[in-house]
VEXTI-472424 format. One record per residue (C-alpha): residue number from 1; residue in three letters; chain; x, y, z. Coordinates in nm, 2 decimals. Layout:
+-----+------+-------+--------+--------+--------+
|  nr | rest | kette |     px |     py |     pz |
+-----+------+-------+--------+--------+--------+
| NUM |  ALA |     A |      X |      Y |      Z |
...
+-----+------+-------+--------+--------+--------+
END
This chain:
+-----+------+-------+--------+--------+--------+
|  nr | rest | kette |     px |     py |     pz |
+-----+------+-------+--------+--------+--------+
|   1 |  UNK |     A |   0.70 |   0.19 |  -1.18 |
|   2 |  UNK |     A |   0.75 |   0.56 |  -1.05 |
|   3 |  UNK |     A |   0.74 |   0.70 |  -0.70 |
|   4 |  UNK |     A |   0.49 |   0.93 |  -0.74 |
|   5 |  UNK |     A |   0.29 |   0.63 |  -0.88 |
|   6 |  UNK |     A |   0.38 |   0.41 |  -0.59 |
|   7 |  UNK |     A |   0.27 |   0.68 |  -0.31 |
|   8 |  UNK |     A |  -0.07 |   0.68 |  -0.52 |
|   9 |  UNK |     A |  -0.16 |   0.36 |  -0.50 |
|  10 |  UNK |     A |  -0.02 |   0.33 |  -0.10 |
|  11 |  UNK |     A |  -0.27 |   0.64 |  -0.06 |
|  12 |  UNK |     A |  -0.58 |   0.46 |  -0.17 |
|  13 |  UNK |     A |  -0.48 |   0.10 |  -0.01 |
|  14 |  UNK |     A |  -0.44 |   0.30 |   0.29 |
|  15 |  UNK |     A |  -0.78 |   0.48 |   0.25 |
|  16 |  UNK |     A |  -0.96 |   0.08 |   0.08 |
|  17 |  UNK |     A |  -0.81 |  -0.05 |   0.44 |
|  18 |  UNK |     A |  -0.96 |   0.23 |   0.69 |
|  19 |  UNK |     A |  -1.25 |   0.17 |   0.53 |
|  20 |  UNK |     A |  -1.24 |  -0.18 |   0.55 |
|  21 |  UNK |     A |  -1.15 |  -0.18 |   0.93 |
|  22 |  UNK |     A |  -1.44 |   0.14 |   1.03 |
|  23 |  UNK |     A |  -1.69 |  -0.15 |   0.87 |
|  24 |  UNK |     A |  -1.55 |  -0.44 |   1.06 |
|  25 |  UNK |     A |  -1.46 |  -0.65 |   0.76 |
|  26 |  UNK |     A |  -1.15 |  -0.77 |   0.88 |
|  27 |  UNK |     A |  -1.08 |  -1.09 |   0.67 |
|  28 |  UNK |     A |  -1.09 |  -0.85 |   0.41 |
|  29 |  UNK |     A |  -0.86 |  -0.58 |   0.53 |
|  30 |  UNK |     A |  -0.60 |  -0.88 |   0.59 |
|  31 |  UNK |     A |  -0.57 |  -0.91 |   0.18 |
|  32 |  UNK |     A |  -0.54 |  -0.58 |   0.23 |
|  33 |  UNK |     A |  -0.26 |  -0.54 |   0.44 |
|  34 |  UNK |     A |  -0.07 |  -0.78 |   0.24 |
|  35 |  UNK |     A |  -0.12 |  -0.57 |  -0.10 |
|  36 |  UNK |     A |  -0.01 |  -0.25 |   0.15 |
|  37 |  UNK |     A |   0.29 |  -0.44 |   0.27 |
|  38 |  UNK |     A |   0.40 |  -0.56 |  -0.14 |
|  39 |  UNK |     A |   0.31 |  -0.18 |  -0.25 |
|  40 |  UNK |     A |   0.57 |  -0.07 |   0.00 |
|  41 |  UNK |     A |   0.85 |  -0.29 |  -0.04 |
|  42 |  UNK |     A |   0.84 |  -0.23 |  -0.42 |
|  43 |  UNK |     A |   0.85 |   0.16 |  -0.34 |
|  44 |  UNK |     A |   1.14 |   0.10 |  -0.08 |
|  45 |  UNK |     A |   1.33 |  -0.13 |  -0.38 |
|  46 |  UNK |     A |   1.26 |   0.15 |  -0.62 |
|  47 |  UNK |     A |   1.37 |   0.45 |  -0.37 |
|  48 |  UNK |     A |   1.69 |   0.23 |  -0.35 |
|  49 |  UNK |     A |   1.72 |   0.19 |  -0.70 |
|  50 |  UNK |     A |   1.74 |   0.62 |  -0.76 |
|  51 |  UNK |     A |   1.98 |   0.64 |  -0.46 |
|  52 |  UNK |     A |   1.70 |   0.79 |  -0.23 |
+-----+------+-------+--------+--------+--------+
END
């Protein structure tokens, strides 16, 4: 997977989990946080990877 496609989908879990938290759905924005947290150890790994 790319960078620039990595920073995409962190942008909209980022924007799916204000969203989540301004409507007080926070069982939901727990999944959330776990996708955020996968989404951003696979962009560090890849970063890594191109000697960022």
């Amino acid at each position: 997977m790319t960078v620039n496609k990595l920073f995409f989908e962190l942008r909209k879990i980022f924007a799916e989990l204000a969203s989540t938290l301004i409507l007080g759905k926070y069982t939901d924005a727990a999944d959330i946080a776990k996708n955020l947290s996968e989404k951003s150890k696979a962009l560090a790994d890849e970063l890594a990877r191109q000697g960022c």
